[in-house]
C-alpha angles and dihedrals in degrees: 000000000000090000090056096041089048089054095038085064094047098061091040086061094042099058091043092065099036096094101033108141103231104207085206096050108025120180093062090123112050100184090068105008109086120224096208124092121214099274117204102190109178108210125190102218095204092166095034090096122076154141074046111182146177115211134185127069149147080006108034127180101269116027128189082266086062103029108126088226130039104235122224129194143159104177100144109230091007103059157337126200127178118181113215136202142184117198118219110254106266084211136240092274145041145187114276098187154000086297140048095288117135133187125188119269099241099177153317130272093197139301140218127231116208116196114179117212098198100197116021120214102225095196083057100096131188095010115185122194117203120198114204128188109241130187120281088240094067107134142158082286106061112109126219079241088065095049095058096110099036090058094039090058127093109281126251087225144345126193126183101228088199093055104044083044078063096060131091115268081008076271123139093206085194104056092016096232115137143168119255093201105191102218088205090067156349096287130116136186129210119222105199106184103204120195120219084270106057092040103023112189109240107205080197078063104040079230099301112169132202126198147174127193127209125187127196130174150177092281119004117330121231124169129156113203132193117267124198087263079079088058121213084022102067125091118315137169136204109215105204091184135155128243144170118276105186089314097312105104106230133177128241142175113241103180105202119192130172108246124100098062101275107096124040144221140178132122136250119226142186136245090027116219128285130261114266094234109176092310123105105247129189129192139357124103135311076044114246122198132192128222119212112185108197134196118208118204110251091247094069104035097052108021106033154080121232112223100164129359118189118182102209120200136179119219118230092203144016108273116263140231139045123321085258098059102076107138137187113252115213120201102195138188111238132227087226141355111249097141101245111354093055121145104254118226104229088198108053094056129126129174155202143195131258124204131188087241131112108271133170097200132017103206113207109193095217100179097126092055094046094049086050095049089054101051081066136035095177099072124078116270093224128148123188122188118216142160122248131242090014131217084021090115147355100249125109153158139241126201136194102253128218096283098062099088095210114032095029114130120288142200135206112198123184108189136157113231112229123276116260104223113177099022126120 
């Protein structure tokens, strides 16, 4: 009796410790213990990009008509840039009281034109801006070429920004220009005072107005104003005119700006941009954008972790533009993939900076958009490349695209594959 109780308790013990989990020796227990270790393997998917595209031009998605900036520069043998405007007619007649009443427009005392830089560059020293009187017509299809003898003839006005920055109350008393600083911010606004004589009211015209701007500056000139795509920011203009009120000639403000669809702004620049030809371009104006279309192995889309993902891509050319022009490029997940016209996530989106340097690779960390591709294998693996913002300046970047076997897209994934609980 005691032999077999004393055996009885051994096995007892014995099976009560055979699937004890031992933090210093695991695996002891195959049924529940994994024999597997968290693995991080780290891949280079040189074939994973392909029906790769750049797409844009000559219209781009986003023109000088559309920029959200009117670009301005003066750099001799690289480039010349003139914004342009049109102000809605102000009509040959106006209100003269509370009522309907109206009397004719017979005239202008004078008007003030307000330009807003948004974001001064401060190494840009003894900067002019010239103001020139162009023809009504002007359009999204006027070229720099067609503007020649507008802008060779004597300007309208030119005021040293410097200068009148130097003045008290940033005020010119003589010509009456001044400087309007924001003290929130970097902004400044021109207030160019035109006579009737600078700025004459056309009752052919209903006092329609059309100007170009050129800078210039003691080294190359660069300034990005506000267009009507800024909104309250763009061009506008205060009409202080004359008119008959019930045959007594009285004055009266008509402010004019260029929203509402009626009045126009852009700007015309030379040389104009390259062909696309094969490569995958980003940026400039008229805005190109590229389409990479990428192909993940079934092992990491649907059985991994992504830790770090670098898109890495080769430039096919220096990029191009001025010192000031670096951009952000955004490499950014779609909604859908239509080529180029597909819906853009705007929260699967990571970016990096261009310079205008000499590079040999521009490097994207596009972790957020590969862990979002593998929550989900049901959405589109789609890239597109884009500058942003775009239209805010001429420069832009080439790169070599997938059929190039050598210099084609790439990306380095490191992932962890998942963890195989359960199996033996």
């Amino acid at each position: 009796m005691r032999r077999a109780a004393r055996l009885a308790a051994i096995g007892l013990a014995l099976s009560a410790t055979a699937c004890t989990e031992h933090l210093a020796a695991p695996g002891l227990c195959p049924t529940y213990c994994p024999s597997d270790s968290l693995a991080v393997r780290d891949t280079i998917l040189r074939a994973a990009i392909s029906r790769d595209t750049a797409y844009g031009r000559p219209y781009g998605y986003v023109n000088a008509a559309s920029a959200p900036y009117l670009l301005a520069d003066t750099v001799p043998g690289v480039r010349g840039s003139h914004p342009i405007f049109r102000t809605p007619p102000i009509g040959t007649r106006t209100l003269i009281g509370s009522d309907t009443t109206t009397g004719a427009v017979i005239g202008v005392d004078s008007l003030y034109l307000f330009l807003t830089i948004p974001q001064r560059d401060t190494a840009t020293h003894d900067l002019a801006v010239a103001l020139y009187e162009l023809p009504h017509d002007i359009d999204s299809t006027t070229t720099f070429a067609a503007l020649t003898a507008p802008f060779s003839a004597p300007p309208v006005r030119a005021v040293n920004v410097d200068t009148l920055l130097a003045q008290p109350g940033h005020k010119d008393p003589a010509s009456g220009d001044s400087i309007i600083v924001d003290s929130t911010s970097t902004r400044i606004t021109l207030a160019l005072r035109l006579d009737s004589a600078d700025a004459p009211y056309s009752t052919a015209d209903s006092g329609t107005l059309a100007f170009g701007v050129r800078v210039s500056a003691a080294a190359n000139a660069h300034v990005e104003f506000a267009s009507s795509e800024l909104s309250a920011l763009g061009p506008r203009v205060n009409w202080y005119v004359k008119y008959d009120s019930l045959g007594i000639v009285a004055h009266k403000l008509i402010p004019v700006s260029l929203t509402g669809g009626r009045g126009f702004d852009g700007f015309v620049f030379d040389p104009p941009p390259p062909p696309l030809n094969g490569t995958l371009v980003v940026g400039s104006v008229p805005a190109a954008r590229s389409v990479l279309r990428v192909t993940l192995p079934r092992a990491i889309r649907d059985s991994a972790t992504i830790v770090r993902a670098t898109l890495e891509l080769i430039p096919a050319a220096l990029p191009q533009g001025l010192a000031a022009d670096s951009f952000d490029l955004v490499a950014q997940a779609v909604l859908a993939d239509f080529g180029a016209k597909s819906p853009l996530d705007a929260l699967h989106v990571d970016t990096t900076r261009i310079y205008i340097a000499p590079t040999d690779t521009v490097r994207v960390e596009v972790t957020n958009i590969l862990r979002f591709w593998v929550s989900d294998t049901l959405i589109a693996t789609t890239l597109v490349l884009r500058q942003a913002p775009e239209g805010a300046d001429l420069a832009e970047i080439r790169f070599y695209p997938s059929s190039d076997p050598v210099r084609r897209p790439l990306l380095r994934v490191t992932y962890t594959p998942h963890f195989p609980f359960g199996r033996q």
